[in-house]
N, CA, C and O of each residue as an XYZ file, in Angstrom:
468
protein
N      -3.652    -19.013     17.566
C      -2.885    -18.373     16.522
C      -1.524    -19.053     16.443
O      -0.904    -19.194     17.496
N      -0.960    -19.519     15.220
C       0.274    -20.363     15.235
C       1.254    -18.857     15.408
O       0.768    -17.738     15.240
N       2.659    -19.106     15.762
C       3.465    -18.801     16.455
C       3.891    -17.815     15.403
O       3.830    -16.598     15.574
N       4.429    -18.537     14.042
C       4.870    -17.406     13.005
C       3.605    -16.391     12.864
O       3.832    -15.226     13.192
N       2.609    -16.636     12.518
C       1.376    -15.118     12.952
C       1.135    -14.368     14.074
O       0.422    -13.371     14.189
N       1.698    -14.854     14.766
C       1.850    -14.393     16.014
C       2.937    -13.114     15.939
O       2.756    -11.945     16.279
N       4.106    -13.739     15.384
C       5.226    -13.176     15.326
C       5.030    -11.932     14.530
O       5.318    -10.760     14.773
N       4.212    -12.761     13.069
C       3.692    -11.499     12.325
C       3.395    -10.727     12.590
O       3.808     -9.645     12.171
N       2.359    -10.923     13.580
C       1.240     -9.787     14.203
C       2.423     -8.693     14.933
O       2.466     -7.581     14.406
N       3.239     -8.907     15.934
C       3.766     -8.219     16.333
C       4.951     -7.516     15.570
O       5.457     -6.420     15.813
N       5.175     -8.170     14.865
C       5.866     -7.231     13.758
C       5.319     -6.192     13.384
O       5.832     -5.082     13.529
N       4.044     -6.433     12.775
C       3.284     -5.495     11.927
C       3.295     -3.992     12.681
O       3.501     -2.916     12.119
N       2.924     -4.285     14.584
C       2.922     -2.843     15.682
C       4.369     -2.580     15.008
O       4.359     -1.703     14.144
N       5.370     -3.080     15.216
C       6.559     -2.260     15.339
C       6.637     -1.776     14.288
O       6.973     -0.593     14.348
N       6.392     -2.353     12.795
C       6.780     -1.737     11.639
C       6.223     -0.641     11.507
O       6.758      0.408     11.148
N       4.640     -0.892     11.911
C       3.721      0.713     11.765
C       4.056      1.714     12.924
O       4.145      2.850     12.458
N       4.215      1.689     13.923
C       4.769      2.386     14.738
C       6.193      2.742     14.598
O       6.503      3.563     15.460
N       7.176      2.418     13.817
C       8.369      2.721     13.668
C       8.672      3.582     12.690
O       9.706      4.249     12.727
N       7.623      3.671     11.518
C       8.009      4.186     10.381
C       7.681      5.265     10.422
O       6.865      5.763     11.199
N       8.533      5.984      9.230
C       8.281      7.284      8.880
C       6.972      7.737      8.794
O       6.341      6.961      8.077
N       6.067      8.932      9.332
C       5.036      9.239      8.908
C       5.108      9.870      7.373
O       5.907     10.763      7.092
N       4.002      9.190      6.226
C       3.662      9.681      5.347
C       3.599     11.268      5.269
O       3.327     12.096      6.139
N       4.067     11.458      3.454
C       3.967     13.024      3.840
C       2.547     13.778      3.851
O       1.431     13.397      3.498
N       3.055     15.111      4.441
C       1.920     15.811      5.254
C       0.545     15.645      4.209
O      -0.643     15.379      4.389
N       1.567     16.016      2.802
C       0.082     15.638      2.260
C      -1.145     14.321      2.021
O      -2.230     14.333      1.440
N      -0.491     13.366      2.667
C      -0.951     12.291      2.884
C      -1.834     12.165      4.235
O      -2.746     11.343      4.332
N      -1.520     12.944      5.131
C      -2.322     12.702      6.767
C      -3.509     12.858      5.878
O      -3.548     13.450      4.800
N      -4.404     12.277      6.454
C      -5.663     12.903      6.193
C      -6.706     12.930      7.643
O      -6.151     12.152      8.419
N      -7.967     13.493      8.322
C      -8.708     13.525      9.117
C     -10.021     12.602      9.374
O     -10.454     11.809     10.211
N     -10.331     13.110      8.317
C     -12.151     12.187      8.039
C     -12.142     11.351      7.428
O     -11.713     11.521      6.287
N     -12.627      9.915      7.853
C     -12.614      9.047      7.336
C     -13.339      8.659      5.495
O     -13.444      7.568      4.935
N     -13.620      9.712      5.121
C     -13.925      9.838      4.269
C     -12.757     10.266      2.927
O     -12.872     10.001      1.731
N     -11.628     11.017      3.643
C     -10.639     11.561      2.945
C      -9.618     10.121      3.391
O      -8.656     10.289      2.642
N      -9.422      9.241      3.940
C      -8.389      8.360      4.239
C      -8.895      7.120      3.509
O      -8.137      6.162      3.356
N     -10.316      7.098      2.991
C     -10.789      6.515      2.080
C     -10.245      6.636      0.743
O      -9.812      5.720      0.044
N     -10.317      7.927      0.452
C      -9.895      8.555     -0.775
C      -8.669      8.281     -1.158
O      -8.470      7.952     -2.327
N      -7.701      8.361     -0.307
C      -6.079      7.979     -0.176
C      -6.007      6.501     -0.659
O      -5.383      6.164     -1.666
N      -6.758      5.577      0.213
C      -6.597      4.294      0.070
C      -7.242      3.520     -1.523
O      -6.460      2.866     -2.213
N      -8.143      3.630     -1.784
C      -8.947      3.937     -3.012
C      -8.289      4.026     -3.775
O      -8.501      5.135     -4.264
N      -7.223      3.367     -4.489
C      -6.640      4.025     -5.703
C      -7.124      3.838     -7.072
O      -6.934      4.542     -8.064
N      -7.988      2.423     -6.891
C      -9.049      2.426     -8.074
C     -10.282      3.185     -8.255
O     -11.020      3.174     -9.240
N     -10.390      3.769     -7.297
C     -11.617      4.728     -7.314
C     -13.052      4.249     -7.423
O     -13.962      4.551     -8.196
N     -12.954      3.302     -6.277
C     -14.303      1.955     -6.389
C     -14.902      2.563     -5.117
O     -16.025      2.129     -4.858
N     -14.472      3.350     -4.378
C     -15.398      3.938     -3.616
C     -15.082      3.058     -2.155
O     -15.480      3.434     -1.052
N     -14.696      2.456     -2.272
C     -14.361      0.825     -1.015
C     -12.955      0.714     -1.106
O     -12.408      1.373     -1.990
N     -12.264      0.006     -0.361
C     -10.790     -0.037     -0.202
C     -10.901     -1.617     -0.401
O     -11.429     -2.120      0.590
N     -10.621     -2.395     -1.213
C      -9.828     -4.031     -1.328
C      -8.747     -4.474     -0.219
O      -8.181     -3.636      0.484
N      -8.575     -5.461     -0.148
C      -7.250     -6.290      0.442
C      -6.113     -5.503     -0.438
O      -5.325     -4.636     -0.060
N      -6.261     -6.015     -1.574
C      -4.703     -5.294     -1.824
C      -4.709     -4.092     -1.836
O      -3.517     -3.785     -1.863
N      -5.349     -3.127     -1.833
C      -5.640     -1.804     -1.555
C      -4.868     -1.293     -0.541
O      -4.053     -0.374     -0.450
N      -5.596     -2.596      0.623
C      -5.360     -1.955      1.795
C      -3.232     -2.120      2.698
O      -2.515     -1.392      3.385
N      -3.153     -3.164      2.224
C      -1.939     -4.410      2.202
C      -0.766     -2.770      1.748
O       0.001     -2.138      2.474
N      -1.101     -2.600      0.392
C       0.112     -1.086     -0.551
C      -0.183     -0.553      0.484
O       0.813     -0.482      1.205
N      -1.394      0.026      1.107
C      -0.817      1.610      1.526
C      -0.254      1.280      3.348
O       0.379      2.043      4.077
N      -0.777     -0.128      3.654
C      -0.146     -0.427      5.198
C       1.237     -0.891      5.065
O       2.154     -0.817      5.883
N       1.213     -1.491      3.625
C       2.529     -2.067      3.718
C       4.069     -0.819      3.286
O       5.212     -0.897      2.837
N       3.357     -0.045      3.657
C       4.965      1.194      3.205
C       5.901      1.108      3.995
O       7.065      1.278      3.633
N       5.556      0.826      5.224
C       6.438      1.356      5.922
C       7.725     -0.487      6.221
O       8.919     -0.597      6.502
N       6.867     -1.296      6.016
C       7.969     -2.523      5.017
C       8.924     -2.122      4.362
O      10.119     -2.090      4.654
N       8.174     -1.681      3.088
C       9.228     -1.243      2.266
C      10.140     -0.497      2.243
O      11.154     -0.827      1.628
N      10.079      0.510      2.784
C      11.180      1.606      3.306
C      11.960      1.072      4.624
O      13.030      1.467      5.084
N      11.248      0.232      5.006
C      12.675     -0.319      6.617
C      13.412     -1.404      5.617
O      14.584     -1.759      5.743
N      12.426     -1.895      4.522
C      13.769     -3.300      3.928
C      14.842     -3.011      2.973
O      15.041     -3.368      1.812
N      15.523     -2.203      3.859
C      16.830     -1.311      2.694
C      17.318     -2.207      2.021
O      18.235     -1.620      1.446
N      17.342     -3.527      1.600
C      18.183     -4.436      0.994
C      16.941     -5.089     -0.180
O      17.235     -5.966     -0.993
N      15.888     -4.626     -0.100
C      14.544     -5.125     -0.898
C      14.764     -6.702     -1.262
O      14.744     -7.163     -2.404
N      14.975     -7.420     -0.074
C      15.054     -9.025     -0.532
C      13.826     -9.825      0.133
O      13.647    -11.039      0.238
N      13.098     -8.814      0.516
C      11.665     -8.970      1.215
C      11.406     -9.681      2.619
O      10.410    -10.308      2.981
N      13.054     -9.298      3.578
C      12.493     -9.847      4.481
C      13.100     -8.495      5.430
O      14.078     -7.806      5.140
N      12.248     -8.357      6.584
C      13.581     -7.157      7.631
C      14.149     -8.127      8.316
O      13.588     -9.065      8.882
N      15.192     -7.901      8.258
C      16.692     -8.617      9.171
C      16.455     -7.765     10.368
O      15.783     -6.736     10.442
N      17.090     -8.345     11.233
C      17.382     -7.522     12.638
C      17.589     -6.117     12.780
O      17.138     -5.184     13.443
N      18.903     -6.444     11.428
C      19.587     -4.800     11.569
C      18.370     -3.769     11.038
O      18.461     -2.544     11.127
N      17.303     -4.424     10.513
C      16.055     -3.227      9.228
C      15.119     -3.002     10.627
O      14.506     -1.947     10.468
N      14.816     -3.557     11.824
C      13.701     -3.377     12.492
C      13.954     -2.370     13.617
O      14.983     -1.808     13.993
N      12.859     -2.331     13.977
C      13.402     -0.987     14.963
C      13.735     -1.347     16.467
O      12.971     -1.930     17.235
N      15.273     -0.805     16.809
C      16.063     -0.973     17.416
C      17.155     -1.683     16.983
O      18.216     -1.680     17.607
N      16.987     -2.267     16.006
C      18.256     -3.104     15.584
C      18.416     -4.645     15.650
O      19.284     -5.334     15.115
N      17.222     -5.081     16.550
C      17.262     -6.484     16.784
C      15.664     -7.048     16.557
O      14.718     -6.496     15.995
N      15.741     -8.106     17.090
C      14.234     -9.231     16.896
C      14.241    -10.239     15.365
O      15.113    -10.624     14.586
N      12.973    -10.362     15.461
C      13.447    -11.724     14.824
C      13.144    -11.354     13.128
O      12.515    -10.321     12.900
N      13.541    -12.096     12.118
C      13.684    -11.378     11.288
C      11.726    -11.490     10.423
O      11.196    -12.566     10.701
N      10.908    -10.628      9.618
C       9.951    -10.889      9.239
C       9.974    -10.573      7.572
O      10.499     -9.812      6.759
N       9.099    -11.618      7.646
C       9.155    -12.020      5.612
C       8.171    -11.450      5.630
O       7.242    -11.438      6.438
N       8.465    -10.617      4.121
C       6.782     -9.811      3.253
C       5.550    -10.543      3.463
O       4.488    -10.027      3.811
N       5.762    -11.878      3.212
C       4.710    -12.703      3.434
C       3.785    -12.830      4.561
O       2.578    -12.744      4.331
N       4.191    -13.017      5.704
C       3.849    -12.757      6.991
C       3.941    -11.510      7.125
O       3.111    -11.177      7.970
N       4.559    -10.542      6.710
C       3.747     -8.882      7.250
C       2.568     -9.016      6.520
O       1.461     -8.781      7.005
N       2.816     -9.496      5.029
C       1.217     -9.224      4.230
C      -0.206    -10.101      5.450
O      -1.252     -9.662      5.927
N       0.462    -11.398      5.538
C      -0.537    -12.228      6.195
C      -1.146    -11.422      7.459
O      -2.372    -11.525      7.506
N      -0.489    -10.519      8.658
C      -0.938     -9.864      9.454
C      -2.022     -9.106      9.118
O      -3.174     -9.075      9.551
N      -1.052     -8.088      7.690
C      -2.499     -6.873      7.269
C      -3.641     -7.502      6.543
O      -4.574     -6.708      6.423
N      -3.870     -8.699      6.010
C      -5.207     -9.478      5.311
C      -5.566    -10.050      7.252
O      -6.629     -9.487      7.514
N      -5.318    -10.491      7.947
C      -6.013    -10.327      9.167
C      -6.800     -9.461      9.864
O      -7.892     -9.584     10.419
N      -5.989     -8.509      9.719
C      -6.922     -6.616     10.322
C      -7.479     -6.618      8.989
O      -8.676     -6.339      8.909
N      -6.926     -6.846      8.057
C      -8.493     -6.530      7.266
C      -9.898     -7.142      7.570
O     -11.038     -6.683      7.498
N      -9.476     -8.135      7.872
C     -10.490     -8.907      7.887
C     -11.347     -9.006      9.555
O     -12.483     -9.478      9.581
N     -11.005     -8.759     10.223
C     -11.296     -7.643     11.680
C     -11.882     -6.602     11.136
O     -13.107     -6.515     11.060
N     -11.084     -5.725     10.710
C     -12.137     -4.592     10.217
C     -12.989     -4.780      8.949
O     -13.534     -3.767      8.509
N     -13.137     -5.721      8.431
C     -14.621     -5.896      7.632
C     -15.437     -6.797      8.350
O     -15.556     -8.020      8.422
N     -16.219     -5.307      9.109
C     -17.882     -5.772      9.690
C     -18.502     -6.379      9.078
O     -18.413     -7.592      9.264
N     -19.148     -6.043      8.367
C     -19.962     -6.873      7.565
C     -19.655     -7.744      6.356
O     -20.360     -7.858      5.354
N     -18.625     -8.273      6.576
C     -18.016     -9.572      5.825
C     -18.011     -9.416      3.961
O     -17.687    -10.337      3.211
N     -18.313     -8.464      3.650
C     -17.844     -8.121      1.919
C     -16.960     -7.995      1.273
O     -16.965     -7.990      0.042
N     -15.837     -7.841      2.142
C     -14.122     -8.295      1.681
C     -13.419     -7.003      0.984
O     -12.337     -6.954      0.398
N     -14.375     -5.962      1.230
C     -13.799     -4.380      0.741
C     -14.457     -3.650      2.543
O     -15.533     -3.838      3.110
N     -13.123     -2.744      2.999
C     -13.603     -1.627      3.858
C     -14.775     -0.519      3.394
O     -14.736     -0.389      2.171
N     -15.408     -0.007      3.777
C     -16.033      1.348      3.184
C     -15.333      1.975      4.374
O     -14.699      1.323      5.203
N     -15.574      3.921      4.409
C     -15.342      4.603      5.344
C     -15.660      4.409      6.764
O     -14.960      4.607      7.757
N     -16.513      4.106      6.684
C     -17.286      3.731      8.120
C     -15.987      2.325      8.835
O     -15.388      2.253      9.908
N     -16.005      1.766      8.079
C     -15.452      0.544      8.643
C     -13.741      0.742      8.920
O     -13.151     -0.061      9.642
N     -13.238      1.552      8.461
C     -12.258      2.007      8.367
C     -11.384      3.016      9.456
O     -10.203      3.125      9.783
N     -12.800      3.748      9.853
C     -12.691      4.828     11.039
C     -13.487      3.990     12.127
O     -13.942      4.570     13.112
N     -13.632      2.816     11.973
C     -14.131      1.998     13.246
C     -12.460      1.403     14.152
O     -11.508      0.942     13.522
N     -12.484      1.599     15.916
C     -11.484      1.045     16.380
C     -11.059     -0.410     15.694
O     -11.910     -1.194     15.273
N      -9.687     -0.655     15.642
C      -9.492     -2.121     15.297
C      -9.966     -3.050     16.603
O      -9.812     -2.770     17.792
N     -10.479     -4.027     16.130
C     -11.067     -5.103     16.695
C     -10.359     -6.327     16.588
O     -10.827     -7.356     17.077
């Protein structure tokens, strides 16, 4: 794995682990209802970019300056190195692509409520 994906990758834990949890009405349980959430075209399957909007929130809300990159001061704790939209996107088209088992380039439920791999 080259070094900037690397970097990505570990960005991506802190960003998702740092951020605000979605509101309550957003948790959802069964992978069937977190489908539904993600789904915004209503294709029944979740896409890459599907999936990219609803992982990528918590980006958007740490990049208070919306110039698409987090600076030190946007990440959590205040420091590390700084990460471009680009490389957060490039991380989440990776786990996507980990979590599509069977290689069709859309999640279904099943694949979705499977551990990341």
């Amino acid at each position: 794995m080259k070094p900037a994906a690397l970097a990505a990758g570990f960005a991506l834990a802190a960003i998702a682990g740092a951020a605000l949890a979605p509101p309550a009405a957003a948790q959802v349980t069964a992978p069937s209802a977190y489908l539904e959430r993600i789904d915004t075209d209503g294709s029944g399957d979740v896409s890459l970019a599907e999936y990219q909007q609803w992982m990528g929130y918590a980006f958007e809300r740490m990049d208070a300056d919306g110039d698409g990159v987090l600076a030190p001061h946007e990440l959590p704790g205040g420091r590390g190195r700084p990460v471009r939209l680009a490389d957060h996107r490039a991380a989440l088209a990776a786990a996507f692509a980990r979590q599509d088992a069977d290689g069709d380039g859309v999640l279904d439920a099943a694949e979705l409520a499977a551990p990341p791999r």
